[in-house]
C-alpha positions in Angstrom: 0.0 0.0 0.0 1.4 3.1 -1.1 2.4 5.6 1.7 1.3 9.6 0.8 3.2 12.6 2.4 2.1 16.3 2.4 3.8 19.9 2.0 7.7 18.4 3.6 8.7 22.0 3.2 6.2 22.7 6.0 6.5 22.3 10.0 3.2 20.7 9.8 4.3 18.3 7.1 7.6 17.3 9.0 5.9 16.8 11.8 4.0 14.1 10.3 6.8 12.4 8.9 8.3 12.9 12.1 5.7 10.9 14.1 5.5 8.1 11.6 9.0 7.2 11.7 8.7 7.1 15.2 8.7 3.4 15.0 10.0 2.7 11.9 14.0 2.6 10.5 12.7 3.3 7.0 9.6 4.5 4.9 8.9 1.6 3.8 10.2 -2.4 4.7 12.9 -3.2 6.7 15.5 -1.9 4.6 16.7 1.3 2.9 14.5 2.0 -0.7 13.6 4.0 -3.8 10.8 5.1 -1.2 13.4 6.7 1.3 15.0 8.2 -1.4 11.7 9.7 -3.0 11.3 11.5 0.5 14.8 12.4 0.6 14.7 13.9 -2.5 11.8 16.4 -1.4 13.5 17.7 1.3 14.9 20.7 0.5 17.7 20.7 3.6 18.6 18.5 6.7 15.8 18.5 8.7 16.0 20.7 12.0 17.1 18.5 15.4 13.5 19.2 16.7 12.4 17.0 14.2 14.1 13.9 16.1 13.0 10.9 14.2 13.3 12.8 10.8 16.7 13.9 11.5 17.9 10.3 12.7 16.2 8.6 9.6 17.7 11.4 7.2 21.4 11.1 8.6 21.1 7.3 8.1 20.1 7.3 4.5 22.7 10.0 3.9 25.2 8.0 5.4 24.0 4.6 3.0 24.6 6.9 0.2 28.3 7.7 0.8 28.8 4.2 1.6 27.2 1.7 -0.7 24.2 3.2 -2.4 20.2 2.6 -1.8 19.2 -0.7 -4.0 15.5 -1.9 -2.7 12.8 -1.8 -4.7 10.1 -0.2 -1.6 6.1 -0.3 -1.8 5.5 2.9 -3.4 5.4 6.5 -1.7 3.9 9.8 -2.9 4.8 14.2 -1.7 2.2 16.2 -2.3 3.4 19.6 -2.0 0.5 20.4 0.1 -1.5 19.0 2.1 -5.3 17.9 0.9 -8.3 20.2 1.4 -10.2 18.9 4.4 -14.6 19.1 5.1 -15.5 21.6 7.5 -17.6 20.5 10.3 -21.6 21.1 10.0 -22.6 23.5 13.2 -25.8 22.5 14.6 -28.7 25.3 14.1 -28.5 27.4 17.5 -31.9 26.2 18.9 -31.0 22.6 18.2 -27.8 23.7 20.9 -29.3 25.3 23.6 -31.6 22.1 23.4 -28.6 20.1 23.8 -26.8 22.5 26.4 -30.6 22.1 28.4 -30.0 18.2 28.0 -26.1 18.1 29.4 -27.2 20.8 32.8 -30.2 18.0 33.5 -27.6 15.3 32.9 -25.2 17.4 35.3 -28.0 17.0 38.0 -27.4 13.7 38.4 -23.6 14.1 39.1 -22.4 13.9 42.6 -19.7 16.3 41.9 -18.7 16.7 45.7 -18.6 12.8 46.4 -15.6 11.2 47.9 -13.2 10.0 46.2 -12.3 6.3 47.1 -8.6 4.5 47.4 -8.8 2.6 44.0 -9.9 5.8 42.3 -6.9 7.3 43.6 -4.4 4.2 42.9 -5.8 4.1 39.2 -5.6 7.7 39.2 -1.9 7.8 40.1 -0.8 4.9 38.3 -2.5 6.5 34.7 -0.4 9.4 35.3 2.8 7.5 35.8 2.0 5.6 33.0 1.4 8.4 30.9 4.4 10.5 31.8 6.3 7.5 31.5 5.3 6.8 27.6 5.5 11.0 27.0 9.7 10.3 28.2 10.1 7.3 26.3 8.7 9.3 22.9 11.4 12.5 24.2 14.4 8.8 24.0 16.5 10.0 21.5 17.7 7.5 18.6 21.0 6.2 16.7 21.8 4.5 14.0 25.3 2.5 14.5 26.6 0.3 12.1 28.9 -3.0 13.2 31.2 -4.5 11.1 31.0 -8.9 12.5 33.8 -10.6 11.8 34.3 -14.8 11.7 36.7 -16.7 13.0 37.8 -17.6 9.7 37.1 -18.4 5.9 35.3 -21.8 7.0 32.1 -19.8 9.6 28.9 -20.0 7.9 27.9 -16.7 7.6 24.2 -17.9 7.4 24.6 -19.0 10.6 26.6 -16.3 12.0 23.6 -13.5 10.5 20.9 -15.7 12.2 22.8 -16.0 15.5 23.5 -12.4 15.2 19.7 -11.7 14.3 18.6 -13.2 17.2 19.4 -10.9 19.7 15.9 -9.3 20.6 15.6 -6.6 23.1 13.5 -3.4 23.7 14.6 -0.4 21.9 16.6 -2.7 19.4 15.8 -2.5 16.1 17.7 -4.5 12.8 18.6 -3.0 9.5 19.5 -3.9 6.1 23.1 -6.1 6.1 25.8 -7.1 3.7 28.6 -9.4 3.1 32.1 -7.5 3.2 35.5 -9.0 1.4 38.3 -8.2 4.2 41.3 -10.4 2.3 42.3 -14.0 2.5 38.9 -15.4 1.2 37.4 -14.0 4.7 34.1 -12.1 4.9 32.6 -9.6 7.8 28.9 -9.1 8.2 28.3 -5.5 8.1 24.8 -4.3 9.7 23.2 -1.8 10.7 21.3 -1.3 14.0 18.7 1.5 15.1 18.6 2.0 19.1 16.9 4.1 21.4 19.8 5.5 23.4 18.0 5.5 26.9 17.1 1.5 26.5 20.2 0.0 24.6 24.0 0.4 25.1 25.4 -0.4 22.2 28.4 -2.0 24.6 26.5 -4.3 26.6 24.7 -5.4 23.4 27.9 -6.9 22.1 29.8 -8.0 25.2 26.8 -9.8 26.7 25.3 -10.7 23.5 27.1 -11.2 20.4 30.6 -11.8 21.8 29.2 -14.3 24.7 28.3 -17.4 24.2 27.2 -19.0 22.4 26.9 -16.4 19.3 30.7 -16.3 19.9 31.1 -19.4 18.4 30.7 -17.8 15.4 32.0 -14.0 16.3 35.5 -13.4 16.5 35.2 -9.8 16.9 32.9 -6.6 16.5 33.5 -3.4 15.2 31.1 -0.3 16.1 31.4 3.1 14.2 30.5 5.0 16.9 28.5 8.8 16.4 30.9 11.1 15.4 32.6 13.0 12.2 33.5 11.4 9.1 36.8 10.3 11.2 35.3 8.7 14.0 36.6 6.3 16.6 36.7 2.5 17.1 35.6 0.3 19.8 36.5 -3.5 18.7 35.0 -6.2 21.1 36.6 -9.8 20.8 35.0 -13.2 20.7 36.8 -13.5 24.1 35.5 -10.5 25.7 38.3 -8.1 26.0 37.7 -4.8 23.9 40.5 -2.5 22.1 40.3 0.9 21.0 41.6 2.0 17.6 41.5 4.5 14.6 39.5 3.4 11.9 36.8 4.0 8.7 33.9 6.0 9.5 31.5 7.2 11.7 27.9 8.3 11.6 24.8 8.9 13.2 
């Protein structure tokens, strides 16, 4: 089903696109597309860092595009350049709502609007407005886009294998993106992938030295490279199969 944007040039319009990628790494599917690229193409500049979502999303694909180029076919997306004419509401004739007003101050006779309140009205009360100032932080979470270059043991790890063991990490706030196969010399290939987090629930760390360099992915892992957030020169931090990690200087770095 085809997606439809309106007016991206607009605050309105970002915002929209803002709250749909709340949830998702990409327009469209589970990996970059022509569809991420058609939106790309319509906005006119880098989204502004109010626009969170947008900005992380927009970063990423920018970031594919220096690096190896957008390939997937996507579902189909449309921009408008503005946005579609809406209905306006019918008003009731003005006898038909002081009729109605009449109607709710009867109804409001039946109200005990002085009665008191009871402890379960007070525990759900409380425990709505933790919940809901709970979700309103977790939609302020901020997110990044991080991708890890996995490397075998050696030219003999099936890297079927190694992908699903990788792939089956599952966690809140973990999200997995599109992957490749990388030549690194001496008939040896690295899995390179990329991973969307939400930076208050997942540390990028812990992910890989409890998860993919423990056992028993590390049967298959002999190391893990993450390009950390930074500038096109960004730093390093290699985790091996055996859990000891080692900072170095390498390739780049993005959000």
């Amino acid at each position: 089903m085809a997606v439809t944007f309106y007016d991206l040039s607009s605050p309105a319009g970002l915002k929209k696109l803002d709250d749909y990628l709340l949830s998702r790494s990409y327009i469209t599917g589970y990996q970059a597309s022509k569809d991420d690229l058609t939106v790309h193409a319509a906005l006119s500049k880098p989204p502004s860092s109010e626009y969170v979502n947008v900005s992380r999303w927009y970063n990423h694909i920018e970031a594919l595009l220096r690096i190896s180029g957008v390939s997937g076919e996507g579902s189909g997306v449309t921009v408008e350049s503005s946005a579609p004419v809406t209905e306006a509401i019918a008003t009731p004739p003005a006898a038909d709502s002081k009729a109605s007003a009449a109607d709710d101050d009867d109804d409001d006779d039946d109200v005990d609007l002085f009665g008191e309140e009871t402890e379960e009205e007070k525990k759900a009360a409380e425990e709505h407005a933790a919940s809901v100032k709970a979700s309103a932080k977790k939609k302020e979470s901020g997110k990044s886009s991080v991708l890890l270059d996995v490397k075998p043991w050696d030219d003999e790890t099936d890297m079927k294998k190694l992908e699903e063991a990788v792939r089956s990490v599952q966690m809140e706030g973990l999200l997995w993106g599109a992957s490749k196969l990388v030549p690194v010399g001496y008939g040896i290939k690295k899995l390179q992938i990329m991973i969307t987090i939400v930076d208050d629930l997942v540390s990028v760390d812990n992910l890989i030295e409890d998860y993919l360099t423990a056992e028993p992915i590390n049967e298959h892992v002999q190391s893990v490279d993450i390009n950390l957030p930074g500038s096109s020169n960004g730093w390093l931090r290699r985790h091996t199969g055996n859990g000891v990690p080692l900072l170095r200087i390498m390739m780049s770095a993005f959000c």
